[in-house]
N, C-alpha and C positions, 0 to 999 in steps of 0.2 A: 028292791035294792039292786043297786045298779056296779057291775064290777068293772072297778077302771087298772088298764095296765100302763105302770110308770113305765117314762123311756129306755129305763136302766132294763126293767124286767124284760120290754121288746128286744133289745139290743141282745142280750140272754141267750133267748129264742134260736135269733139269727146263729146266734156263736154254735149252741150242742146242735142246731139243724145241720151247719155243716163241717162241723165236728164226726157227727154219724153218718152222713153220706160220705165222708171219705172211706169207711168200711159197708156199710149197710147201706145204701142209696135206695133200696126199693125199700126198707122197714123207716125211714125217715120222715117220711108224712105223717104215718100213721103215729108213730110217737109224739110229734110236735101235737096233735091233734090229742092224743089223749092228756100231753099236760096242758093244754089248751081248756079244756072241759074240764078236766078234775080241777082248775084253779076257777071257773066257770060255776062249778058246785058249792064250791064258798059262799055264797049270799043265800042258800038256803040254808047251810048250818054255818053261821059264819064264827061258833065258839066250838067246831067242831073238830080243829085240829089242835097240836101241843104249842104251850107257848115258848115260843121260841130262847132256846135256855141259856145264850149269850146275854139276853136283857132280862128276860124274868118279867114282862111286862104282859098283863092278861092281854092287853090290846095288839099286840103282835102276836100274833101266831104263823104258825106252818103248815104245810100237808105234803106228804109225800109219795111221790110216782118213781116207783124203780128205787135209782138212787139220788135222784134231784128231789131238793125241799125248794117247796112254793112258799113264801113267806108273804105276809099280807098284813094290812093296817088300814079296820074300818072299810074293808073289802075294796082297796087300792093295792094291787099286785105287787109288790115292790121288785122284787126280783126274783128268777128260777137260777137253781147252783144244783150243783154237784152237794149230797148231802152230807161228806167228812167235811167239808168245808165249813168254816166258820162266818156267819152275816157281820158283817160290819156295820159299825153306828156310822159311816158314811151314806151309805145301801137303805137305812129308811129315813 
């Protein structure tokens, strides 16, 4: 199974990458790289995170690094947030 990252989810990335270099510029790779992999991990347990509880839909679900939730469909990325934040039915 092959894990694909929607544009929305890349764009994300970009945003908390330099979000945290403005305080932490040396721990910033290393973060991106570990939500990188833990969303990477998904296709071998892909019903292995909660479903995401704005929709209540088994086929979405989430996993979470720190405080960002990785939310995913059919193991298609959709996008990484900040986890009080709420996913929008825009967002998948």
């Amino acid at each position: 199974m092959k894990v694909i990252w929607s544009k929305e989810s890349l764009q994300q990335l970009i945003q908390i990458e330099q979000y945290i270099s403005r305080d932490h510029p040396e721990r910033t790779v290393q973060f991106i790289n570990r939500l990188i992999d833990r969303a990477e991990k998904i296709k071998d347990y892909p019903y292995k995170g909660r479903v995401v509880p704005e929709f209540s839909l088994n086929e979405i679900r989430e996993v979470f690094e720190k405080s960002y939730r990785i939310s995913e469909n059919q193991i298609e990325i959709l996008t990484v947030f900040e986890g009080p934040k709420l996913l929008k039915s825009s967002e998948i």
